[in-house]
C-alpha positions in Angstrom: -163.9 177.6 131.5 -167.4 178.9 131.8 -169.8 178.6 128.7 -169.9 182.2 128.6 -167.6 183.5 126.3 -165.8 187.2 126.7 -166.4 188.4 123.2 -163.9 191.4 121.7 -165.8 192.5 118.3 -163.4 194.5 115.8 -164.7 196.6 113.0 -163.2 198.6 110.5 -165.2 202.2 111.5 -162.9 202.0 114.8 -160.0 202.9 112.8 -161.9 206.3 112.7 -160.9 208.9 115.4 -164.3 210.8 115.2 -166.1 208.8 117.8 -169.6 210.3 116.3 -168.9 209.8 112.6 -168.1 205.5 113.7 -171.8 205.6 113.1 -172.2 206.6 109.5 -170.3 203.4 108.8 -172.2 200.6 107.6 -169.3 198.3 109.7 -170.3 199.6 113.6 -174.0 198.8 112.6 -173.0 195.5 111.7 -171.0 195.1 115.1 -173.8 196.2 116.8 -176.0 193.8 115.3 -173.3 191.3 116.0 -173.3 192.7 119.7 -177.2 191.9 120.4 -177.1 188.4 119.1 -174.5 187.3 121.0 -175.7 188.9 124.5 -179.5 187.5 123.1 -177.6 184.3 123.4 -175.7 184.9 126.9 -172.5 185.8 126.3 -170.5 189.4 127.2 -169.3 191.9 124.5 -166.0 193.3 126.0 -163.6 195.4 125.6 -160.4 194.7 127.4 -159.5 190.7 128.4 -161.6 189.0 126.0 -161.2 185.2 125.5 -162.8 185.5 122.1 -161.7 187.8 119.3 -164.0 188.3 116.1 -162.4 190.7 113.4 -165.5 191.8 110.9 -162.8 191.8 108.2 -163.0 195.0 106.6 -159.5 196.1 106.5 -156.2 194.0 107.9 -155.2 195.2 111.3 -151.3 196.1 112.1 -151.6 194.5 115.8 -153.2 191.3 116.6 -154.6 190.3 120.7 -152.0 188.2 121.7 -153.4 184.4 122.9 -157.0 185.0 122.9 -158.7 183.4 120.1 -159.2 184.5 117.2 -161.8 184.8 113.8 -162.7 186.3 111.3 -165.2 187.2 109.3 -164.5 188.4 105.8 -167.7 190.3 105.6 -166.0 192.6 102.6 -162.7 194.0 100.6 -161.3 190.3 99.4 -158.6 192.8 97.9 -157.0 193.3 101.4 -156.8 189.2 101.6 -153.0 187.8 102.1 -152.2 184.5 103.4 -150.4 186.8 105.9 -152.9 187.9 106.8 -155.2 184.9 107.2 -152.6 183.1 109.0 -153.2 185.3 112.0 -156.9 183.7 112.6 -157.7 180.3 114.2 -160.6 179.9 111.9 -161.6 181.8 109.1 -165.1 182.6 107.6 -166.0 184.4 104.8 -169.2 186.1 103.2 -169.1 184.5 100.0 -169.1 181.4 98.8 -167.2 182.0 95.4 -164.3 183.3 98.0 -164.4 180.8 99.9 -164.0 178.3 97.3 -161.0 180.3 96.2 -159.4 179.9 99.6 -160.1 176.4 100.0 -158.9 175.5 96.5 -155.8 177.4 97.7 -155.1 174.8 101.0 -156.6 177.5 103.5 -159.3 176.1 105.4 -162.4 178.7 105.2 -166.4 178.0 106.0 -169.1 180.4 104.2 -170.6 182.2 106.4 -173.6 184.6 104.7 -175.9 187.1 105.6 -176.7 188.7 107.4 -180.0 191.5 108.5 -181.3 192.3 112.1 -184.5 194.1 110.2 -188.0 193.0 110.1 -191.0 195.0 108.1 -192.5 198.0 110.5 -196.2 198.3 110.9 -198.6 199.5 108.0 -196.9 202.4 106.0 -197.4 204.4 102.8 -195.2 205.0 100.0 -193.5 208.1 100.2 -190.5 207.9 98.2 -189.9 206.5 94.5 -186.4 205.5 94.7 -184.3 205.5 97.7 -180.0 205.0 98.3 -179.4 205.1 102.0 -175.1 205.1 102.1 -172.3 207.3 101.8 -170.7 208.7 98.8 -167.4 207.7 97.4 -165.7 211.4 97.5 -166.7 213.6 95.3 -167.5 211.2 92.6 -170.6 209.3 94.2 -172.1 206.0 93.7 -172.7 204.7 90.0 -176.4 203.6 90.9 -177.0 207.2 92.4 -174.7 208.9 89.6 -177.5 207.2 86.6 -180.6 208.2 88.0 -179.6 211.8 89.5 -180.4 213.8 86.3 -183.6 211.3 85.4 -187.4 212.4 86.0 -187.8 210.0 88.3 -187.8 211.2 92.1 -184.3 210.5 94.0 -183.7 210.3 97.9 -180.6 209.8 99.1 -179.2 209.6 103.4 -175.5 209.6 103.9 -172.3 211.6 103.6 -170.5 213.0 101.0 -173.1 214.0 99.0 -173.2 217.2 99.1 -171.6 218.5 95.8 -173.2 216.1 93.9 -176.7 216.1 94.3 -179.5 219.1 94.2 -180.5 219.8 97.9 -184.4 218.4 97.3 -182.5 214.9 97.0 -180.1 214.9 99.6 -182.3 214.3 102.8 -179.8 213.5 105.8 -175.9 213.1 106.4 -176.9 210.4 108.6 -179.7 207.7 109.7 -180.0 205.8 113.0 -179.8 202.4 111.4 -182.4 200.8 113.2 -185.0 203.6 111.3 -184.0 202.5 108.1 -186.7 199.6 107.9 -189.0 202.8 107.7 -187.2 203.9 104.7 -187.1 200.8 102.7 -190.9 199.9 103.2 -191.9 203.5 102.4 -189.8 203.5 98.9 -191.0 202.3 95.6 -187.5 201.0 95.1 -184.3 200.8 97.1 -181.3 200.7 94.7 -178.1 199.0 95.5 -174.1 199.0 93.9 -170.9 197.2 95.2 -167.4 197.8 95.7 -165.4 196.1 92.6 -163.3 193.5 94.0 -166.9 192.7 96.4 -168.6 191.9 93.2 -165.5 189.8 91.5 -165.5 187.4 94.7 -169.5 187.5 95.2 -169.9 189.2 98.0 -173.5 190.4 98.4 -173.9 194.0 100.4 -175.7 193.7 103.4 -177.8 196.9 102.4 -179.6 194.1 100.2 -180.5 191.8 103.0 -181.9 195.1 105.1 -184.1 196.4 101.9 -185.9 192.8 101.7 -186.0 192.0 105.3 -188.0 195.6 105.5 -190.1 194.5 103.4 -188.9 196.7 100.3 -188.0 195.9 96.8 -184.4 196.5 95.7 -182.5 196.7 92.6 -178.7 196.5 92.3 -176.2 196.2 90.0 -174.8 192.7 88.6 -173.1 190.2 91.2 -173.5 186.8 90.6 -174.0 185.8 94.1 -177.5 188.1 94.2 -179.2 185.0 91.9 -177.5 182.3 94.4 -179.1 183.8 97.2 -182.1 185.7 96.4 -183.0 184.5 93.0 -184.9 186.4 90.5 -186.3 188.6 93.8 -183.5 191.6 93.2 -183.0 192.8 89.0 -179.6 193.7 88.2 -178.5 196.4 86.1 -175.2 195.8 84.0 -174.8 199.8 82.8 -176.6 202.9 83.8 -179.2 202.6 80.5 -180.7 199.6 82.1 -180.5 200.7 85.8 -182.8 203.7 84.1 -184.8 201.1 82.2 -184.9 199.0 84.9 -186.5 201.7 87.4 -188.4 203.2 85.4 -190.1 199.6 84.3 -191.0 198.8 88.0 -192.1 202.3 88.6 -195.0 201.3 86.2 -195.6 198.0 86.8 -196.4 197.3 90.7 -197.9 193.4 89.9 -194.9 192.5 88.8 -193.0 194.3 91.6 -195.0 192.8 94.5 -194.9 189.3 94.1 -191.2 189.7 93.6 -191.1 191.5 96.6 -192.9 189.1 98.8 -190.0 186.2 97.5 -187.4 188.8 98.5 -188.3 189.2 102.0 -189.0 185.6 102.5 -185.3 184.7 101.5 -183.7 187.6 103.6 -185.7 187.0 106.9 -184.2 183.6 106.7 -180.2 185.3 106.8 -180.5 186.8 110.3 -177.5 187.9 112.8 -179.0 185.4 115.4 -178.3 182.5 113.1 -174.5 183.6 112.2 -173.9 184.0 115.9 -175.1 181.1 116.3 -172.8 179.8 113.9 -170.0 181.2 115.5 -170.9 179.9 119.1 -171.2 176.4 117.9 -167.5 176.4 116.7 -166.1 178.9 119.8 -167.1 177.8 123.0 -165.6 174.4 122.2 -162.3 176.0 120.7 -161.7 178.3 123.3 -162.7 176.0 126.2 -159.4 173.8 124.6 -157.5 177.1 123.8 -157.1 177.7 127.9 -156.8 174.7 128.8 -153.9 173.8 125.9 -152.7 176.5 123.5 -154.0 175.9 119.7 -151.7 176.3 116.9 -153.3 179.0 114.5 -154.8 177.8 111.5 -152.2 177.9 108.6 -151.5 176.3 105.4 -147.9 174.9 105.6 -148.4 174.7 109.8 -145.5 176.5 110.4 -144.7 180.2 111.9 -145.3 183.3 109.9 -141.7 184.6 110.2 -141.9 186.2 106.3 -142.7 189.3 105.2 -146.1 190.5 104.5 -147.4 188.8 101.0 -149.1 191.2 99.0 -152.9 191.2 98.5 -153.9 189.7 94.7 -155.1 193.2 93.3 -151.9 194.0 93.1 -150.3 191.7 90.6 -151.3 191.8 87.2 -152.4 187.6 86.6 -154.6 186.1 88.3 -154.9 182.3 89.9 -155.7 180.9 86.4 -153.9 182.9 84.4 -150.5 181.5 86.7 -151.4 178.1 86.0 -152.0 178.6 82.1 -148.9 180.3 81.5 -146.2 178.4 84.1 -146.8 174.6 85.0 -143.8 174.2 87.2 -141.1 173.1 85.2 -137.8 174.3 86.8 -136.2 174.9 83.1 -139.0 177.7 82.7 -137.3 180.0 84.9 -134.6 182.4 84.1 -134.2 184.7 86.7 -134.8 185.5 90.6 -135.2 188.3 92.3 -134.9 188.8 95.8 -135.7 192.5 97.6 -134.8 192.8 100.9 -137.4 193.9 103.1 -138.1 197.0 105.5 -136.9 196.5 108.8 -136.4 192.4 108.8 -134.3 189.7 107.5 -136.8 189.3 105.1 -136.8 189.0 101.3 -139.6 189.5 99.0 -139.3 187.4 95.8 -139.8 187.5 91.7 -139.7 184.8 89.7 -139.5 185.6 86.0 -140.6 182.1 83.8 -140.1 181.9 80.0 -143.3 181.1 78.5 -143.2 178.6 75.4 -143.6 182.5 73.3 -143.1 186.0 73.7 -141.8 187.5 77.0 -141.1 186.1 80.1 -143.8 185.8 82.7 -143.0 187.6 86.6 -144.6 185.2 89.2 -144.5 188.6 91.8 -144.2 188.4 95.8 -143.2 185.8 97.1 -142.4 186.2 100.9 -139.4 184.0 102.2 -137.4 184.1 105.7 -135.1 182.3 107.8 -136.4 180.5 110.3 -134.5 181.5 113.5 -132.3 179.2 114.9 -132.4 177.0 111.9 -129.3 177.4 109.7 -130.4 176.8 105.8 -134.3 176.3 107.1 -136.9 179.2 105.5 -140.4 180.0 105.4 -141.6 180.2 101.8 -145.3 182.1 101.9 -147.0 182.3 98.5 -149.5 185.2 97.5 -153.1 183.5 97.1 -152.9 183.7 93.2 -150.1 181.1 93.1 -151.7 178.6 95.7 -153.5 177.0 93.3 -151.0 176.0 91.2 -150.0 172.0 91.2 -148.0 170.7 94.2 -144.9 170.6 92.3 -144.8 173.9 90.9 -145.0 175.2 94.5 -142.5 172.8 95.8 -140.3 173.8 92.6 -141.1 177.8 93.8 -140.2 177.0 97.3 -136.8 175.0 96.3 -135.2 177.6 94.0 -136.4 180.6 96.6 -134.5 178.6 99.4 -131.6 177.4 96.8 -131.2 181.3 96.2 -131.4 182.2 100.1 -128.8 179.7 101.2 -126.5 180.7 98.5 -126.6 184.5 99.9 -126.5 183.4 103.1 -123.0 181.2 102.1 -121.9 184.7 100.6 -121.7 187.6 103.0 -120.4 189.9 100.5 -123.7 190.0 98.8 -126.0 190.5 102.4 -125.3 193.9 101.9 -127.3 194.5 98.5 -130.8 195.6 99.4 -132.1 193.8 95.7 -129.9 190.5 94.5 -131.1 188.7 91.0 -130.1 185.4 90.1 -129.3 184.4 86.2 -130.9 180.8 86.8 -130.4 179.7 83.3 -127.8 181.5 82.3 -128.2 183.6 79.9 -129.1 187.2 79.3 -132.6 188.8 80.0 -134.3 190.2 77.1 -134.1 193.4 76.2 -137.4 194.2 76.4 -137.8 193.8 80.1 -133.8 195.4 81.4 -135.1 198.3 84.1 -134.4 201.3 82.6 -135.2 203.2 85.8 -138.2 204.9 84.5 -140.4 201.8 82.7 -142.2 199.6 85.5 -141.4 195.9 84.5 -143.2 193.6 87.1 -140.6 191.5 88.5 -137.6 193.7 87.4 -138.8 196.8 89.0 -137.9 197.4 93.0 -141.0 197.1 94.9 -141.0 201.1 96.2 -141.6 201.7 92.9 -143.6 199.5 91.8 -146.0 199.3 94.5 -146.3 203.5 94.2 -147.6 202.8 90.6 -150.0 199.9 91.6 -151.7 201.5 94.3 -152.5 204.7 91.4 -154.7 202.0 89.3 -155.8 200.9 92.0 -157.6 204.4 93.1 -159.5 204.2 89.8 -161.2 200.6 90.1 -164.3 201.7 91.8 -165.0 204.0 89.0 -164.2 202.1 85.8 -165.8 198.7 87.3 -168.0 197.9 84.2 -167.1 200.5 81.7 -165.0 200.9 78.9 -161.6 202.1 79.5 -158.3 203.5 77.8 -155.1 203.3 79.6 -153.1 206.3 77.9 -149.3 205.4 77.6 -149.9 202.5 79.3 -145.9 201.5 79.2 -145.5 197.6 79.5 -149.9 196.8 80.1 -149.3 195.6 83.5 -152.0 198.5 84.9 -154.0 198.0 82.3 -153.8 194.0 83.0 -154.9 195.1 86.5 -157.5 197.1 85.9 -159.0 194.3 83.0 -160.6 192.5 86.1 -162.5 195.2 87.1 -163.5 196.5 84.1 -165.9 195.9 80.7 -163.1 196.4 78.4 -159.4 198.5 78.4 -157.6 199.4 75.9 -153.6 200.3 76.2 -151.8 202.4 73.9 -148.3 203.8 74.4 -145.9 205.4 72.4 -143.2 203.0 72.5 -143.1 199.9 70.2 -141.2 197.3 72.0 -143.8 198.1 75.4 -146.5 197.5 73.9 -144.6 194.1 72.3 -144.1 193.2 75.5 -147.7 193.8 77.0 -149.3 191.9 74.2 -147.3 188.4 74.6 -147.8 189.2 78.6 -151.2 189.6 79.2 -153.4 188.0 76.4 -156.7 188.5 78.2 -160.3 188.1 76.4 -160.3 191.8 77.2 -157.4 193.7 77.3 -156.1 195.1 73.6 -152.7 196.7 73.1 -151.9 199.4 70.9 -149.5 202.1 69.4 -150.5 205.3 69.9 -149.8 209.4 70.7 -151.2 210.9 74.0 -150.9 213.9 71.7 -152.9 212.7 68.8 -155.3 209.4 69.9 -156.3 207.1 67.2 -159.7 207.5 68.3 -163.1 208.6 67.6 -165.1 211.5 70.0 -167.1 209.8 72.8 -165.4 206.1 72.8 -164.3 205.2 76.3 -166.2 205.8 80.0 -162.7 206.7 81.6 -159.2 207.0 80.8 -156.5 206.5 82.8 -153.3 208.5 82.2 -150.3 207.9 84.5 -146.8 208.7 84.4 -147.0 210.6 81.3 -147.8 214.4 81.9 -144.7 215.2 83.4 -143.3 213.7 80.1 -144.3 215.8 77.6 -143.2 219.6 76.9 -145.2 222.4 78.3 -146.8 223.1 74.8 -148.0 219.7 74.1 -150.0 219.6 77.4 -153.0 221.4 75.5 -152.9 218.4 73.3 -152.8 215.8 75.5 -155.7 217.1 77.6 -157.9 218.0 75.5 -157.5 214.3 73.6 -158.0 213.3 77.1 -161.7 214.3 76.9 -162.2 214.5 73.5 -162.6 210.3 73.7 -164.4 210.3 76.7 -167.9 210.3 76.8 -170.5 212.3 78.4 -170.4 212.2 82.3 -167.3 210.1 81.7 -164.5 210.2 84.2 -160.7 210.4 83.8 -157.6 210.3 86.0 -154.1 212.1 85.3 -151.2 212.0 87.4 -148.2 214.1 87.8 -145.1 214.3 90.5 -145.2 216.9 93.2 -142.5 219.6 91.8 -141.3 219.9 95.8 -140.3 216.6 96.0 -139.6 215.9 92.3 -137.6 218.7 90.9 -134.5 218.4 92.8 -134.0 214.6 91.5 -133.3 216.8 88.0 -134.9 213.8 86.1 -134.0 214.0 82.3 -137.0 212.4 81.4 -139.3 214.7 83.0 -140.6 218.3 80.9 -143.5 219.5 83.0 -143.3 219.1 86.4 -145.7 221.4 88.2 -146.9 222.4 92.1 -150.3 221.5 93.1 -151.7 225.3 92.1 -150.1 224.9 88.9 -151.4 221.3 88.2 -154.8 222.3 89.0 -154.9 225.5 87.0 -153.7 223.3 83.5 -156.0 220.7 84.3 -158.9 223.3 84.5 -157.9 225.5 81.6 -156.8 222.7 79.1 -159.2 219.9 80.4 -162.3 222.2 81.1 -163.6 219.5 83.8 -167.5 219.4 84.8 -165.7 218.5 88.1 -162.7 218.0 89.7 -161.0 216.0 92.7 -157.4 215.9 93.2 -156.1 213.3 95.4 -152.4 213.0 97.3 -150.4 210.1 97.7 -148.0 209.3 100.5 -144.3 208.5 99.8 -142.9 204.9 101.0 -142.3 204.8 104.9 -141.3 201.2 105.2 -144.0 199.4 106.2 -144.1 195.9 107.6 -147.4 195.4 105.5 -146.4 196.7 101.5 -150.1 197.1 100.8 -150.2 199.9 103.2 -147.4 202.1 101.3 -147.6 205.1 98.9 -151.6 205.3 99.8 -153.9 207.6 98.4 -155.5 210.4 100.4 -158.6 211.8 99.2 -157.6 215.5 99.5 -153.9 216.6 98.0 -151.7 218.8 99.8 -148.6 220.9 98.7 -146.4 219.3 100.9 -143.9 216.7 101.1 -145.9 214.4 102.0 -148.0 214.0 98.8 -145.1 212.9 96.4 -147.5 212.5 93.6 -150.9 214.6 93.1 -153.6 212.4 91.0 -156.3 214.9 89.4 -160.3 212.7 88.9 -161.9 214.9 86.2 -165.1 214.5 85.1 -167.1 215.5 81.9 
């Protein structure tokens, strides 16, 4: 082949249908960053037969280009990360080097790959702004960095969408900037401020808006991320809370010689992280690739080398342990395990597996989503893929997961009568489960509870995490903690409470984290004082209680929150729910109904109310029971989530 490579880029802002509104997303400008470099260094940006595919990894994609090459870049969302998904890619790079270590240490082969800016310091200019946040909102709740200094004396200046309802009109200076003009911006502000997505700040991935604020020439202050020191030093402050983001501002607002020279280090770093040099990069490792791709086809780059014929594994923010936490409490041994639980899949001959391991005290332990399938035309051969929190466990406790997966799948395939059960568990050691952890059909157990249901739940916590990232947090009638686990890796500190005794036995032995508590308690009556936690989440409980103890349990809702706090409350869609005729359910409402008790009994400063989708049978789990940002009285919003805000 030529030495000019036919270069398809793939961003996540072409998943919008607006073709205008692409260009409020920080992804196209990235693209078209992406797009200069690599036609600075001679090669075409194309469209349609491409022999070179880059995804800029923002979300997963449901369709994949058939033989051409493929890379990616995990520029952002780690959360969306499967082995699945990975396994698509010929080679992988990622935007973080704590990430990347993650993926290496789980036998995926990954190369850092950071940065990056395309902006350089405009001519002379005067400060004309104190504090500057060019980005959009996050609905109607904002940005925590924007959220802490809105009310302050200090002079705000915000460009981007969504802002609207939030901020005073004297702040809110454009829906949109041409990203090439936002050099102008930076170097004309006192300060540029900064904040990341949750899961971007666990696995240290640094926001490009960073790189653009130093490159310009600016000074920027963001909130805490580990990877800011490994990259620009002390050059950027970080703010843990909104007290010292305020403090923080308000310091370098006052004191320019100490601003400056930090300023001067900053841009010196970020000029040195440009676009050219990760294309560059990439050019190095693809012409060579490609050049053997057509001339003899490359396997893709996998971790066991063979095809990805199981289902979809589920991304890590969905399963309540994480990597270490797997290898503390389960080392392998085979007579740890009890039970196995295999889910048949939408659509495939596919299962989805549990494992539930007896730890040496208190309640067993579900190793969750395991993907296995036949290999066709193999009798008694399978493909075993492990979610990414179990690949670093020991060789021989993923050989020991792989033989009693396969042991199970060979003994339903030698029994036809049981191919028909959409959910089969296996008593491994013979004897009963505990008590504790039988599915009652209303109590979520992980590894017990079918995955439409479970996966529902999950993806409710997992609408709150940008939020409660940092803060202090109550999970009201948390049921058996495994939300409130989730949610402990995103936040400061949560505390579970729930009504019933042997739950919150069984969430205690399960999750010991360093900070995750468990706790009796009354939705009705909190053991609480006024003003403790910065958001509460309440799930799965309003429809529980009788009409007169909603008052109650809403007004305990805010009573513990504090000011400007935020707290989410779920309830069924009565369309949908009310011909089930649950007996456990009291106070199932419509969407005009929910709103109106929210706003009477909860007296919100604000309030969003969000819709989420019921399960359609996706290939790709992580994509069911989603959230929408607006609710609608309809069938398809099977569960209404109300965001309200003191």
């Amino acid at each position: 082949m030529s030495e000019r490579l036919r270069i398809r880029l793939f961003s996540a802002d072409e998943l919008d249908s607006d073709v205008e509104r692409r260009k409020r997303w920080g992804d196209f400008w990235v693209k078209e960053d992406f797009k200069q470099a690599f036609e600075e260094l001679g090669h075409q940006v194309v469209h349609e037969r491409p022999n070179l595919f880059l995804h800029l990894f923002g979300y997963p994609l449901q369709e994949m280009p058939g033989e051409t090459y493929k890379i990616i870049w995990i520029m952002s969302h780690p959360d969306w990360i499967t082995p699945g998904v990975l396994h698509q890619y010929d080679k992988i790079y990622c935007n973080a080097v704590k990430f990347t270590r993650k993926l290496t240490r789980c036998g995926i082969e990954a190369e850092a790959l950071i940065g990056a800016t395309s902006l350089s310091p405009p001519p002379e200019i005067e400060p004309q702004y104190q504090v500057v946040f060019v980005g959009n909102s996050r609905g109607d709740s904002g940005r925590p960095c924007v959220n802490a200094l809105r009310d302050t004396g200090c002079s705000l200046k915000v460009w981007g969408e969504g802002w609207d309802s939030i901020l005073r009109k004297d702040q809110l200076v454009a829906l949109s900037v041409d990203h090439n003009l936002t050099s102008e911006i930076y170097a004309s502000a006192i300060i540029s401020i900064n904040d990341h997505h949750a899961d971007m700040r666990e696995y240290g991935f640094v926001n490009p808006r960073l790189f653009d604020v130093l490159a310009s020439g600016g000074f920027a202050i963001s909130d805490d991320n580990t990877a800011i020191q490994e990259i620009f030093g002390d050059s950027v402050p970080v703010f843990r809370n909104d007290s010292e983001l305020r403090e923080i501002v308000d310091y370098y607002l006052n004191h320019p010689e100490e601003r400056l020279p930090l300023m001067a280090k900053g841009r010196e770093i970020a000029v040195k992280y440009s676009f050219s040099h990760l294309a560059q990069r990439i050019i190095n490792h693809a012409v060579a690739a490609v050049s053997e791709r057509e001339r003899r086809p490359i396997k893709p780059n996998r971790s066991n080398g063979k095809p990805d014929s199981s289902p979809s594994v589920l991304p890590d923010c969905f399963f309540p342990y994480s990597a270490e936490m797997v290898g503390d409490v389960w080392n392998g041994d085979l007579d740890r395990v009890t039970a196995l639980r295999l889910e048949r899949t939408t659509g495939r001959n596919a299962f989805i597996c549990d494992i539930i391991a007896q730890r040496e005290s208190g309640p067993y332990v579900a190793l969750q989503g395991i993907g296995i399938a036949p290999v066709a035309g193999a009798p008694h051969s399978f493909v075993v893929t492990l979610p990414l929190y179990m690949l670093g466990l020991s060789d021989e406790a993923k050989n020991t997961i792989r033989e009693i997966t396969t042991n199970a799948l060979v003994h339903l395939q030698k029994n036809p009568s049981l191919s028909t059960n959409p959910i089969i568990t296996f008593n491994l050691a013979g004897r009963e489960l505990p008590e504790e952890i039988n599915f009652t059909g209303e109590r979520v157990i992980p590894g017990t509870t079918r995955y439409q249901l479970y996966v529902s739940h999950v993806q409710r916590y997992l609408t709150t995490v940008s939020t409660l990232a940092g803060k202090t947090v109550l999970d009201a009638g948390c049921g058996t903690g495994y939300g409130s686990a989730i949610l402990s890796r995103y936040a400061k500190r949560v505390t579970g409470i729930d009504i019933a005794p042997e739950a919150v036995a069984f969430a205690k032995g399960a999750y010991p984290f360093t900070n995750l508590a468990f706790g009796l308690g009354d939705v009705r009556k909190l053991p609480f004082s006024d003003n403790t936690f910065e958001c509460v989440v309440s799930f799965e409980v309003m429809e529980h209680l009788k009409r007169y103890d909603l008052p109650f349990y809403l007004h305990e809702m805010r009573r513990v929150l504090t000011e400007g706090g935020c707290c989410f409350i779920s309830t069924p869609n009565k369309i949908l729910s009310a011909p089930l005729a649950n007996e456990f359910h009291h106070s199932e409402m419509y969407l005009d109904e929910f709103i109106a008790t929210i706003r009477e009994d909860f007296k919100p400063r604000a309030l969003e109310v969000f819709g989420q989708k019921q399960w359609r049978g996706h290939l790709r789990l992580q994509h069911e029971c989603e959230v929408n940002e607006r609710a609608v009285d309809h069938v398809n919003d099977y569960v209404f989530i109300a965001k309200c805000f003191t």
